[in-house]
N, C-alpha and C positions, 0 to 999 in steps of 0.2 A: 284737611290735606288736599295735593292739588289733584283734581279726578277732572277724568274724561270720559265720554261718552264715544264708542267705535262703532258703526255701522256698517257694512256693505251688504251688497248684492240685495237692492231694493226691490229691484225688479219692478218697474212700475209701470201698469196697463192697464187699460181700462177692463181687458180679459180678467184678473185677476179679484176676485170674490171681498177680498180687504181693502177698502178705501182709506184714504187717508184720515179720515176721522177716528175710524177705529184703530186703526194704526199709531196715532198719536194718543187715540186717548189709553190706550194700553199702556203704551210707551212710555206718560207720563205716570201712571199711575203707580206703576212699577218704579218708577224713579222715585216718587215720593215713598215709596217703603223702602226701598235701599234709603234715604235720607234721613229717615226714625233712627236707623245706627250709623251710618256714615256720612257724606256730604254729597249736595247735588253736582253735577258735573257742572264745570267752568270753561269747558273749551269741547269741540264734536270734530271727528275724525269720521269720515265715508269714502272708503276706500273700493269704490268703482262699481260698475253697473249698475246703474241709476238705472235703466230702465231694462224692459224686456226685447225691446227691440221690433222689428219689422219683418216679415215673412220677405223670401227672394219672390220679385215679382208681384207683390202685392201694389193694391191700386192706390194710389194718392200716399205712397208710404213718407214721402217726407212731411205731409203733414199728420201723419202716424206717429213719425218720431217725435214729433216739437208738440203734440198733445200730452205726450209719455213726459216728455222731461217736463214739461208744466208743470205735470202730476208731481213728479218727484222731486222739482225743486219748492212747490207749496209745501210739499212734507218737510221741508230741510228748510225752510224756510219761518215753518209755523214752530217747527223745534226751536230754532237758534230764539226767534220769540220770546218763547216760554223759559227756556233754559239761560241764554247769556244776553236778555236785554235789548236784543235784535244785532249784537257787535258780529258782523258776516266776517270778520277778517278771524274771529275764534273760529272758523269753521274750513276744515279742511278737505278737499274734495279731489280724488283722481278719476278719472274715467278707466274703464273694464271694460271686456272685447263686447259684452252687451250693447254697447253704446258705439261701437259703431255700425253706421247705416251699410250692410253688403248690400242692396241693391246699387248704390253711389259705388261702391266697390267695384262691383261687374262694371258697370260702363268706365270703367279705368282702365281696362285688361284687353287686348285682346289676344287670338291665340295665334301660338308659332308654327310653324310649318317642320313638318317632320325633317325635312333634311338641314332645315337652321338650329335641330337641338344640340345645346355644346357637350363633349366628351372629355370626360367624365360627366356626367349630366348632375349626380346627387351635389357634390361640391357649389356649383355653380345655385343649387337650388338653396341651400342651407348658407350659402353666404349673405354678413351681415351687412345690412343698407341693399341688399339685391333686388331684384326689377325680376327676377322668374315665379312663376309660381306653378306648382304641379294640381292638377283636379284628378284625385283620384278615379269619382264619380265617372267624369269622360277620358281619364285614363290620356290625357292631353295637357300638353306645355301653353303655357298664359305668359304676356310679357303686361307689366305696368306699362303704359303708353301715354295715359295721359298723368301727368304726376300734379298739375293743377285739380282736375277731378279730383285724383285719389287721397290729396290733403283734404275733401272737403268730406271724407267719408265719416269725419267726425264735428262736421258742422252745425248740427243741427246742437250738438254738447256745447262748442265752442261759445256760440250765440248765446244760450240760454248762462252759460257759467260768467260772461262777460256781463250778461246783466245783473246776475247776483251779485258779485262784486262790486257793482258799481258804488263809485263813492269810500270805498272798505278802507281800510288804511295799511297797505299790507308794504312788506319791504320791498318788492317790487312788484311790477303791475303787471298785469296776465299780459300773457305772451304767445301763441299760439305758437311758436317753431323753437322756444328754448326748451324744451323739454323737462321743463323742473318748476316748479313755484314757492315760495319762502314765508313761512309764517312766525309770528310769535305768540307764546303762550305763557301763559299762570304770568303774566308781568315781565315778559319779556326772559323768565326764567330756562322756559324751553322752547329752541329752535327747529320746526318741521318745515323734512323739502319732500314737496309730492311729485314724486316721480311718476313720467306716465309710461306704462308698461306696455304700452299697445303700439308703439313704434312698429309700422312696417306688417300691422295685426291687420286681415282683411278675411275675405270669404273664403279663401283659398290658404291662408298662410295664418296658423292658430297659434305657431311659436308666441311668446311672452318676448319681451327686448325691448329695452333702452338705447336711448339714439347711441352711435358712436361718443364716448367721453362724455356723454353727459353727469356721470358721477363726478367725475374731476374736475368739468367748469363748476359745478355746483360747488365745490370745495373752495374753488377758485373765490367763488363770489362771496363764500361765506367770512374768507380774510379779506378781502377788499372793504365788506361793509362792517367787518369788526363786530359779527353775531360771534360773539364769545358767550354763551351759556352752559348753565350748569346741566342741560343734558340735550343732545342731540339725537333725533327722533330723524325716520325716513316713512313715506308711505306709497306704496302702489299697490297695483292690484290683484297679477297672479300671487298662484302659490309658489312655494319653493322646492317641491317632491312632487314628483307624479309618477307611474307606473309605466315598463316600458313599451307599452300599447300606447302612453299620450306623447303627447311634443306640446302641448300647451300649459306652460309651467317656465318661471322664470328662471335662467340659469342661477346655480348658487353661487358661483363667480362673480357674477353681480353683487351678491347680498357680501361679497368675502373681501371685495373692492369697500365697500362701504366702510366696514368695520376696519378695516386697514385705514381709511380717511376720517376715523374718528364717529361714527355712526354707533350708537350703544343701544339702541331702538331702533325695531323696526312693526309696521302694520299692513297687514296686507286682508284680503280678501278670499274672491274665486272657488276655494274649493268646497264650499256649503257649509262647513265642520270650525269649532272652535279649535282653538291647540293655541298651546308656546314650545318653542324650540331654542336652545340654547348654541349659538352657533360660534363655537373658536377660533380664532384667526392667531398664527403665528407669528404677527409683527412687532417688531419694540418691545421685545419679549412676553409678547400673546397678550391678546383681549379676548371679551367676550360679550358677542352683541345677542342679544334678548329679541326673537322675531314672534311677532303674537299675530294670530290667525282670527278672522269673526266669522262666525255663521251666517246664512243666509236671510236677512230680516226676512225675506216676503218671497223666494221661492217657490214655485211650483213643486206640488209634495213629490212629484214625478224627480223633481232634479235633488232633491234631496238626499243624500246619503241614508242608507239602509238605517233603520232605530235613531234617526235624528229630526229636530226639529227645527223650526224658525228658531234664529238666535240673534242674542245682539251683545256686549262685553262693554262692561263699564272697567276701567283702568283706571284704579287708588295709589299713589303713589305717595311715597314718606316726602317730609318736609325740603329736604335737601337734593328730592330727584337723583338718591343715587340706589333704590330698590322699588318696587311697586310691588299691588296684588292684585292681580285679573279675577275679575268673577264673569261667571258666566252666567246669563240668563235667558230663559228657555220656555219657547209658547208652549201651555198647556190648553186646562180647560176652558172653554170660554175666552179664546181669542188672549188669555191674560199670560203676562209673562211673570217669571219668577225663579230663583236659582235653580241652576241644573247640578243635582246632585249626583251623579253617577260619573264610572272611572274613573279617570282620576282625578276627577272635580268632586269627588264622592263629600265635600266641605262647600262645595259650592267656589270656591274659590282655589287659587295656586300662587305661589308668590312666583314672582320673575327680580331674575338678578342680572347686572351685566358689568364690564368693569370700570373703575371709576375714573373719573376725568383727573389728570395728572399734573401739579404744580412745573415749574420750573425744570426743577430736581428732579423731576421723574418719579415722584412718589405722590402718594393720592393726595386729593387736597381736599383733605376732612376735618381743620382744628376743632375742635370741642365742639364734635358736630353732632354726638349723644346727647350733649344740653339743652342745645341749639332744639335739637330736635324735641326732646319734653317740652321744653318753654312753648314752642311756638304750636306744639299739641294741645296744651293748659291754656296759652290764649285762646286759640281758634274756638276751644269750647267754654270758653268764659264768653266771647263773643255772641255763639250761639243762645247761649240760655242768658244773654243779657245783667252777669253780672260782673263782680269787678272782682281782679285777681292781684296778687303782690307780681304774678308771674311775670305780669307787662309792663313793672320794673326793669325787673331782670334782663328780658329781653331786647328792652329799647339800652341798657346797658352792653351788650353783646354784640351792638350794630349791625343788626345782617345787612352784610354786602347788597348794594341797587339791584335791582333784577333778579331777585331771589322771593320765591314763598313766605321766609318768615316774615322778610321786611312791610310784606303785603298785608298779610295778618297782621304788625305788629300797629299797620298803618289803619286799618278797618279798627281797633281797639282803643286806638287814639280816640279816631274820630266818635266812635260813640259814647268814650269817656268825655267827650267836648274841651280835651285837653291841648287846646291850641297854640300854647306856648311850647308845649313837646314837637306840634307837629310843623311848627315855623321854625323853630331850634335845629329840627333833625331829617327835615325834607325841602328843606330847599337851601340853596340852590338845585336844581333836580335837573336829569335829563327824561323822566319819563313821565307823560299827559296827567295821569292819575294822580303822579305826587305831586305836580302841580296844579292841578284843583284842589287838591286838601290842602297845600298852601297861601291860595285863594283865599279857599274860606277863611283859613284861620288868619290870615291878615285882615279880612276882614270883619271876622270878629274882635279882633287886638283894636279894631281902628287903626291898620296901619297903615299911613298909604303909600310909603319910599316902598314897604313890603307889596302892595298891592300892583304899582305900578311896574315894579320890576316883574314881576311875576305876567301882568297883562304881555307888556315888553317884549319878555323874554321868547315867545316862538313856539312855547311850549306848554301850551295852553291850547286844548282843542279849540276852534273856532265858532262852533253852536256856542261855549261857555263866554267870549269874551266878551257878548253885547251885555248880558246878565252883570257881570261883573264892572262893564263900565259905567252903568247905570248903579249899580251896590256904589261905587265911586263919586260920585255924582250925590248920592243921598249921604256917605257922609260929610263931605262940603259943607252941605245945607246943615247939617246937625250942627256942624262946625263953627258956625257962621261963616265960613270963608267964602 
């Protein structure tokens, strides 16, 4: 089934007692036991504060901060590795108020003079895109002054995430002022936009906030480039409740926006603690978008919520991405993690629901999606234990739709059946890179080479593969005599 791996609040310093090594080798080790009964994750979600950040006033802190994110993106770096084959565009990442640099902050500010503070003063302080900020500390009004500075107060994130990406193949390319980024996942099945929630977040101003309309261009852009999938995923990095002593927590009008614009996932970070919340919206006669919370991988035990632990949440979802089941897993002894049984995880796990994506007609669009769903459960694990099923008849009979899980599975079951007249019959013509390398190969196992060529041709063929295969081209010639 298709599974992901969710991380946040890495917190990464060199202060901190767990190195990356250990860190990963936990991380993995625990993954390979969730994979004895389930599957390894196929895509990684890090929903903000990558690192710990910089003391105000501390010396040489910007190269404080770019030693931290080093730290943190070798950790995410060494995962995606080990986990998805080094493919950086499975990997989704927001930044969280940790990340950004407040000494860059302070020199952005400086302070107003008592008879220029405006009346009503709170208004003026709490409005959205605003240039005030109040220090309670000195009990003094602050104006953003320099708004070049203040962009860069998350530069040292920028820099370092622009180079991870580099080369990645993502639907669009990092952006540092759109305020949203766009991923595909399990095959283009599920589409994630990482929202960055730290809009206008500085040393002085700890609100949660999303640019102006940034949900709505994001919508915008998701009909322009025709990301129509079977589930639609958001990620940032406050929470969504906080107590009314905080203001650092993201409006739930945000999250209510979302699910009104078709959002039935969402992942966040921030508040140390695992949870899912089930959140209603009254639109188009009601949905209901599914918001899942992850603990804090690498917190300081200080910041950690009372009787909780380092955490991290693997999310298993059924074949058709229209339910999942969150498990939680939780540091004990020996640095090692493993499910967190208690409250209401007392199973280790909780399912999450949300509502489902609607045909034409306004009604869900599930046709014989209970079959659908066995079959492509009976392949996957015919695949695992490597033997052969009638199942993957049936299945490649049922045609799942492009961009879909089973189609995926049904394509890995081809391939190791080495049944390459199913997989030139039933995957190509293709629009996506994968089913055109397994139509590759199987043209070129058939010796085909109108199929070969078309396929080289066609654009849709990553381009590490087409030197390989113009040379496989090239040796059947020679076989040929031609």
């Amino acid at each position: 089934m298709p599974t992901l791996l969710h991380l946040s609040d890495l917190h990464r310093s060199k202060l901190d007692p767990l190195d990356n090594d250990t860190l990963l080798a936990s991380l993995l080790s625990d993954i390979d036991r969730f994979a004895l009964i389930h599957e390894r994750p196929q895509a990684l979600i890090v929903s903000g504060d990558l690192v710990q950040g910089a003391r105000l006033g501390e010396a040489n802190f910007d190269h404080e901060m770019r030693q931290q994110y080093a730290d943190a993106f070798e950790l995410i770096g060494r995962l995606c590795d080990a986990l998805l084959n080094g493919d950086r565009s499975l990997v989704v990442i927001v930044p969280g108020n940790h990340d950004i640099c407040w000494n860059t902050s302070v020199s952005s500010v400086e302070p107003v003079t008592s008879d220029r503070y405006p009346k009503p003063l709170k208004p003026a302080l709490i409005a959205r895109d605003g240039q005030l900020r109040w220090s309670w500390e000195e009990q003094r009004l602050y104006r953003v002054s320099d708004e070049e500075v203040y962009k860069r107060r998350l530069g040292a994130y920028w820099d370092a995430l622009e180079k991870f990406y580099s080369g990645a193949d993502l639907p669009l390319p990092i952006d540092r002022s759109r305020g949203f980024h766009l991923f595909r996942l399990f095959n283009n099945a599920m589409i994630v936009a990482a929202f960055e929630s730290t809009h206008r977040n500085d040393h002085l101003r700890f609100e949660a906030e999303l640019a102006t309309g940034v949900v709505s261009r994001c919508s915008l852009e998701l009909r322009k480039l025709r990301l129509n999938a079977s589930l639609l995923a958001a990620v940032w990095h406050h929470s969504i409740h906080g107590p009314p002593s905080r203001d650092d927590y993201l409006n739930i009008e945000t999250i209510t926006e979302m699910a009104g614009l078709g959002f039935q996932i969402g992942f966040h970070g921030h508040q140390h603690l695992a949870d899912s919340t089930d959140l209603s919206v009254s639109i188009g006669g009601g949905s209901t978008m599914s918001v899942v919370s992850a603990g804090s991988l690498c917190a300081g035990w200080a910041d950690l919520p009372r009787g909780t632990n380092r955490q991290y949440n693997i999310v298993r979802f059924d074949a058709d991405l229209t339910s999942a089941t969150l498990h939680i897993r939780e540091m004990a002894e020996g640095n090692q993690f493993s499910a967190m049984k208690r409250g209401r995880f007392v199973d280790g796990e909780v399912p999450l629901t949300w509502s489902p994506k609607l045909n034409r007609a306004g009604q869900p669009a599930k046709p014989d999606q209970v079959r659908l769903n066995d079959l492509t459960i009976a392949v996957e694990e015919a695949v695992r234990r490597r033997i052969a099923t009638p199942a993957t008849t049936e299945l490649l009979a049922l045609k799942p739709s492009p961009g879909t899980y089973p189609r995926r599975v049904l394509l890995s079951a081809l391939q190791a059946a080495g049944d390459w007249q199913a997989i030139r019959a039933n995957f190509w013509p293709t629009s996506y890179s994968d089913e055109a390398l397994a139509a590759a190969e199987a043209a070129y196992q058939l010796k085909d080479l109108e199929c070969l060529d078309a396929v080289i041709a066609s654009g849709k063929l990553r381009e590490e593969y087409k030197d390989t295969f113009r040379v496989r081209r090239e040796m059947l010639l020679v076989t040929r005599g031609l």
